[in-house]
N, C-alpha and C positions, 0 to 999 in steps of 0.2 A: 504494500500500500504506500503512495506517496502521498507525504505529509505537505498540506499548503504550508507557503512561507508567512500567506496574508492570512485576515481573517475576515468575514463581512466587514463587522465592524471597521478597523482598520479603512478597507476602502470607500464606508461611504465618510468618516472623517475625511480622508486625502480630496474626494469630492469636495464635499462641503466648502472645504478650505478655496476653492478655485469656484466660488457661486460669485455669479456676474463677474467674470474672469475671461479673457479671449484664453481660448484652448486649441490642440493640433487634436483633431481624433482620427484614429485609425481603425476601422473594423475589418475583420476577417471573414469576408462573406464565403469561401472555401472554394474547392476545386482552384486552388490560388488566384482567385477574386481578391484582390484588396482593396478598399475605397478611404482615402484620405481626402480631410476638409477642415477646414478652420470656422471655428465658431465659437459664441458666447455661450458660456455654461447661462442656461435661463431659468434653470428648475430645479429642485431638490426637494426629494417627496421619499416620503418614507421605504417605498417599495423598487423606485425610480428615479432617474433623471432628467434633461430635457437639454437639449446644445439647442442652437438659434444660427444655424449654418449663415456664414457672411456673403456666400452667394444667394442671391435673392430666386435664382434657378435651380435651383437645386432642388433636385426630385429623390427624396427616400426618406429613411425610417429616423426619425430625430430624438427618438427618445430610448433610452438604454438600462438595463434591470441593472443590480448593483452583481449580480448572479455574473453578469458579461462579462464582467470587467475581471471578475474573481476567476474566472476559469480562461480568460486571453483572449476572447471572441472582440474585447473592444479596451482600445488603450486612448488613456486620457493625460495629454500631458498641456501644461500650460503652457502658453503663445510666446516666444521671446522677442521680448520686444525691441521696438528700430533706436539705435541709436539719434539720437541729434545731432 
């Protein structure tokens, strides 16, 4: 049996922390599908989360179980920002 490093908890604090935060997210939709996008984290809900993609066209699933994040299906990392 392989033992997680994280724990729920754990990742939805790491969330939490990046609420209305520009984020990078990467999901692994499989058969090596990968779909990266920049967006505001806009939601933080007990069960879920919500990104706010910064393209205004952008067609797909915007909201993510804290379950995804824990098992690799979807990584959350904060935007780094532009120098001046």
């Amino acid at each position: 049996m392989i033992k997680p490093k994280h724990d729920i908890a754990k990742v939805k604090a790491d969330i939490a922390d990046n609420f209305q935060k520009q984020v990078n997210v990467t999901v692994n939709l499989g058969r090596n599908k990968v779909l990266r996008f920049c967006g505001m984290l806009s939601g933080v809900y007990p069960a879920l989360f919500t990104v706010e993609p910064a393209d205004k066209n952008f067609l797909g699933k915007t909201s993510y179980s804290y379950a995804e994040v824990l098992c690799g299906n979807v990584s959350i990392r904060p935007a780094k920002s532009p120098k001046a």
